[in-house]
C-alpha positions in Angstrom: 98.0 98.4 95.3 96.6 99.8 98.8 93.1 100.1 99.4 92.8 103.7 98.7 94.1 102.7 95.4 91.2 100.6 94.3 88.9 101.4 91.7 84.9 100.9 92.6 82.4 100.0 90.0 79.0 101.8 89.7 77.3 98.7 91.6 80.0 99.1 94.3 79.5 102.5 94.7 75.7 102.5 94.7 75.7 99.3 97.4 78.3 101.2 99.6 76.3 104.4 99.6 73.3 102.5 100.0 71.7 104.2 96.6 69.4 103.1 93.6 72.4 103.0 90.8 69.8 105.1 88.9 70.9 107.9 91.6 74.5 107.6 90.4 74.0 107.8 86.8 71.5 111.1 87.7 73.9 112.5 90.0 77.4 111.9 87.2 75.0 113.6 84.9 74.4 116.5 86.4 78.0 116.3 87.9 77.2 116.3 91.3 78.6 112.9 92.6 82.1 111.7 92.9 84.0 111.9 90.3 84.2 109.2 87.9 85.8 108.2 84.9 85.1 105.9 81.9 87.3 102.7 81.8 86.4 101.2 78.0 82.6 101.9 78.5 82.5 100.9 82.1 82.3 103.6 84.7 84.8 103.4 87.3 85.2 105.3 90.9 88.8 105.9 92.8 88.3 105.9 96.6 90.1 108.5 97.2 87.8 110.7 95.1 84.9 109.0 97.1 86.5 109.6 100.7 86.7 113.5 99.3 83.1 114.0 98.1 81.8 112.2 100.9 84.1 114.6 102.8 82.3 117.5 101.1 79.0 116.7 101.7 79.4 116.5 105.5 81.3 119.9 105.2 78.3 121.7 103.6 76.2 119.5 105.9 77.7 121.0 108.8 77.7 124.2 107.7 74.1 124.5 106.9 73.4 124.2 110.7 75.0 127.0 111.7 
């Protein structure tokens, strides 16, 4: 398994975006995070889907100066 293989939990994910877990739950909610996935009733994150939403937001980010 490479690292863009790995599978984050919510806690990873909220420590490596440096966000209240809260914000995750809110954002998967209202589907506007990365995209996650329920492993048994754990919530689980691919990188790769990570790397592409953060990807994303800069886009838009970038764009909105313009």
């Amino acid at each position: 398994m490479n690292e863009d293989d790995r599978l984050l939990t919510a806690e990873d994910l909220a420590d490596f975006l440096d966000v209240p877990i809260k914000t995750l739950y809110a954002w998967r909610y209202h589907g506007e995070g990365p995209v996650g996935f329920r492993v048994g009733k754990h919530i689980r994150y691919r990188w790769t889907d990570v790397e592409r939403w953060i990807q994303e937001r800069v886009r838009v980010a970038e764009a909105s100066r313009r």
